[in-house]
Structures are given as structure tokens and as C-alpha cells.
N, C-alpha and C positions, 0 to 999 in steps of 0.2 A: 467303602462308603465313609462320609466324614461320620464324627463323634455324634454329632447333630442326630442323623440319620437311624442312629441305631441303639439311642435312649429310649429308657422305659417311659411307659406313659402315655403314650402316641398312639402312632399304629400300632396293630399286633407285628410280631415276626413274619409268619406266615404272607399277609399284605405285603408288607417289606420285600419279601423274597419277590413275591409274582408281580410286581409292580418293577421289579428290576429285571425280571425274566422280560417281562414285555420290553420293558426298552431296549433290550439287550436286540430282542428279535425281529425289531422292525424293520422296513427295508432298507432306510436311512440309517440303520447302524449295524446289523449281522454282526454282531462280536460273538465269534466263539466261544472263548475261553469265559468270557461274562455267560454266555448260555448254560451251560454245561455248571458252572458253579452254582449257578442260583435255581437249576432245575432240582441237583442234589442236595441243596440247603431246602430249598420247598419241601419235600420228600420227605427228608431229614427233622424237619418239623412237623411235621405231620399233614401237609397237606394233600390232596386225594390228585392220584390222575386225572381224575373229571376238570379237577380245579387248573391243573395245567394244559391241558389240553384248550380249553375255553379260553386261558390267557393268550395262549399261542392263536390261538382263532382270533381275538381282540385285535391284537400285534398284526398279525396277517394283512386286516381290515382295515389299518391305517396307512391312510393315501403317503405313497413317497413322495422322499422331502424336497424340497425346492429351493438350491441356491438363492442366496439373495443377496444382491450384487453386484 
């Protein structure tokens, strides 16, 4: 993430992480290795399975993306 992204002040950490978790997961991106990092940073901050699972549900539910072009 830039510097931007990951200053105090803002969002919490937690948001941070599952907001990247989702984009990570969507069908227009499947990045692995983004998965898996920000699933164990979420974790690692304390955020609950519930809270990850719902993101991953969120991400799910967003329509794939459409060249444009």
C-alpha cells in the first residue's frame, strides 16, 4: 500500500485490511498472494472470522468486471 494508505488518522487498520481483502477477492482480480496477506493481517489485528467471512461474501457479490474498450 502507498504511505497514503496506511497513516494514522483515517480509517482504522482492521477497515484497511478487509477493504483490501475484498479487492483482492473479487472476480476481476483473484490475487492470491494479496489474499492470504491481508486475511492474516486482519486476524493479526484483531478482526473476527465473522468480519472475514462477510467481506469474502461482499467480494463474491460484486458483478465481474467488464473490459472497456
Amino acid at each position: 500500500m502507498s504511505d497514503s494508505a496506511v497513516e494514522f488518522g483515517t480509517s482504522d487498520a482492521i477497515s484497511k485490511e478487509l477493504l483490501s481483502l475484498a479487492a483482492n477477492s473479487t472476480l476481476a482480480q483473484r490475487y492470491k498472494p494479496g489474499f492470504v496477506l491481508h486475511v492474516k493481517n486482519a486476524l493479526h489485528l484483531g478482526a473476527g472470522g465473522r468480519a472475514v467471512r462477510e467481506t469474502l461474501d461482499i467480494a463474491a457479490a460484486a458483478p465481474a468486471h467488464r473490459c472497456v474498450g
